[in-house]
C-alpha positions in Angstrom: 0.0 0.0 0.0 1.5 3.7 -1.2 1.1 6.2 1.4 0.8 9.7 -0.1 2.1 12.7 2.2 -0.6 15.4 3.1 -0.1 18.9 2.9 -1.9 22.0 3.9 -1.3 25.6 2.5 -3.1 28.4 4.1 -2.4 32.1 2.2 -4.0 35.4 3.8 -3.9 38.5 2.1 -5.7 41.3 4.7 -8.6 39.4 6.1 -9.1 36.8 3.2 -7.8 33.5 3.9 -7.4 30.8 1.2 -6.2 27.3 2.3 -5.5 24.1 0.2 -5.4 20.2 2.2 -4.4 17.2 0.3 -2.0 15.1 -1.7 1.4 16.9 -2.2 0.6 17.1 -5.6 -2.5 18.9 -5.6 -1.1 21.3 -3.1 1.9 22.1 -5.3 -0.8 22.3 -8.4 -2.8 24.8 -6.4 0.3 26.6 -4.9 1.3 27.0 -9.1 -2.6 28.4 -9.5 -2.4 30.6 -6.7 1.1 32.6 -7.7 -1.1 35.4 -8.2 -2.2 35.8 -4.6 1.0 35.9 -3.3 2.2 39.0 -5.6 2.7 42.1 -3.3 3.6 44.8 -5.6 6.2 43.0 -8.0 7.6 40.8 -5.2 5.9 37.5 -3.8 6.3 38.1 0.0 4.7 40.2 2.2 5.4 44.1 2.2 9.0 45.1 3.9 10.3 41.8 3.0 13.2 41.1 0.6 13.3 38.9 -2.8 10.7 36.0 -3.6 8.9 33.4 -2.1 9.7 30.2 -2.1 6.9 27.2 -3.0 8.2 24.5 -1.4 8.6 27.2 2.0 5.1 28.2 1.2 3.4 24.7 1.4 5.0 24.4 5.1 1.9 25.3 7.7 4.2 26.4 10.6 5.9 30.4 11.1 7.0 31.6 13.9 4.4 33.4 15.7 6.4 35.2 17.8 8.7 36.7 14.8 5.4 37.7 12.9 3.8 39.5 15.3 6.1 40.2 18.0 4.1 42.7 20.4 1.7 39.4 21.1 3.9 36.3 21.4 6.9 35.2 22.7 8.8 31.9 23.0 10.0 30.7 26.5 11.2 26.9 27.2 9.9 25.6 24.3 6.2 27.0 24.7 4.2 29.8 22.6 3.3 32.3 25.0 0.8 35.3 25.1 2.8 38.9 26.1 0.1 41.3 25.3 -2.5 42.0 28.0 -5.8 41.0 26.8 -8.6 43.6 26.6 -11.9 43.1 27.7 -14.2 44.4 30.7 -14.9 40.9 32.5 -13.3 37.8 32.8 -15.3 36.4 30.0 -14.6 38.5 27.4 -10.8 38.2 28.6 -10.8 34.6 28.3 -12.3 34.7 24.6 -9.5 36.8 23.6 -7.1 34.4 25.5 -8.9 31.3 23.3 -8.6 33.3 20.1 -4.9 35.0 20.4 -3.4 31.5 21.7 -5.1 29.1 19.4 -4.4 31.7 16.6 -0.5 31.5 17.4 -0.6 27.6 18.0 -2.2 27.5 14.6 0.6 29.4 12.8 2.8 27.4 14.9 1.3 24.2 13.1 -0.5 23.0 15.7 -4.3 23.1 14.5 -5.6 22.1 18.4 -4.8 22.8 21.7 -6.0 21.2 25.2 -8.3 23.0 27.6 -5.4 22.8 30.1 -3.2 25.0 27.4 -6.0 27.8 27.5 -6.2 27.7 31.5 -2.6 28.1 31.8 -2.4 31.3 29.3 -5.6 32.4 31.6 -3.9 32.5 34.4 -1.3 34.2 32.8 -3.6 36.9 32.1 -5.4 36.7 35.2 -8.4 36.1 33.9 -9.2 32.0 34.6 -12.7 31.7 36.4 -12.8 27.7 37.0 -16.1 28.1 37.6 -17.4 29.5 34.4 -14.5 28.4 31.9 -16.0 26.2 29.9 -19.4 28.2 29.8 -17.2 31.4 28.6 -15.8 29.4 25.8 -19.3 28.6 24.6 -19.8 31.8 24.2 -17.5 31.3 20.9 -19.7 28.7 19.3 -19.4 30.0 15.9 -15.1 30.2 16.3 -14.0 27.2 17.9 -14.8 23.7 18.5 -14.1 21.8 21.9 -13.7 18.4 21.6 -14.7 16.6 24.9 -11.7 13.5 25.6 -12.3 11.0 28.6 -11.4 12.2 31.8 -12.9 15.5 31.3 -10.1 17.2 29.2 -10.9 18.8 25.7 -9.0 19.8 23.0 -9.9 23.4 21.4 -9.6 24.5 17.8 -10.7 27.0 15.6 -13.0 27.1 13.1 -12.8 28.8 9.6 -14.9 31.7 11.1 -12.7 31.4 13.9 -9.5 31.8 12.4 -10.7 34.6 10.3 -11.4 36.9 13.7 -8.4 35.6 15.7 -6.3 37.1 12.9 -7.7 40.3 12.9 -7.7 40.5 17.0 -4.0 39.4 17.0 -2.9 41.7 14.4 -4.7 44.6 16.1 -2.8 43.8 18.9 0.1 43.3 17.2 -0.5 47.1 15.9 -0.4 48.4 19.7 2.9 49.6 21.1 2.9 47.8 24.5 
């Protein structure tokens, strides 16, 4: 039995997001059809950067986070962490921007979900964690994440198209702010 590599390409231009999942060899078809998207006045990178970019680099699902939008992640031992001070007037609203700005930098990262435990640790963090009503303020993103219930009462968390969509405009806003 042939097993055929899978490959994901996600390209975002402002707030539209394209993305490609697959054989290898569609993804590199639809990386060839999508050349276009990727033209930034003349060059094929993102404005500010140097020369062109590079398929093969293009087809690869994790960046660095923290180098892309450095006023909102950091690295430390390993781990993807949250440096900007979420907004928000109550703990809920807090811990919905906590969900989206983590799960947003764990997706660029590569890592398409992340456990409930993840999220409680960056709450705490931001001093925002309510073990009470955690779970009920992450239903309050229904339409932008999905929790996946695993036995023993963990879940894994992960965003949704919609989801992704927002968490990349709240991160880069942040990412705007001088801290």
């Amino acid at each position: 039995m042939e097993v055929r590599m899978q490959s994901r390409i996600m390209l975002q231009r402002g707030s539209v997001i394209v993305s490609a999942e697959g054989a290898e060899d569609f993804v590199n078809a639809t990386i060839e059809k999508w050349g276009h998207l990727l033209e930034f006045g003349g060059a094929t990178e993102a404005p500010g950067r140097e020369g062109r970019a590079d398929p093969k680099r293009a087809t690869q699902s994790n960046t660095d986070p923290a180098a892309e939008y450095e006023n909102v992640f950091d690295v430390h031992d390993g781990r993807l962490k949250i440096i900007q001070s979420m907004p928000g007037s109550s703990k809920a609203e807090k811990t919905r921007n906590t969900a989206l700005t983590l799960l947003y930098g764990e997706f660029l990262s590569g890592n398409e979900t992340i456990s409930a435990e993840q999220l409680k640790g960056a709450c705490v963090d931001q001093g925002c964690y309510d073990p009470s009503n955690f779970a009920s303020h992450l239903k309050g993103l229904k339409e932008r994440v999905v929790l996946n219930p695993k036995p023993g009462g963990d879940y894994t968390i992960k965003l949704t198209a919609p989801g992704r969509r927002a968490a990349q405009e709240l991160v880069a806003e942040f990412n705007s702010r001088e801290t």
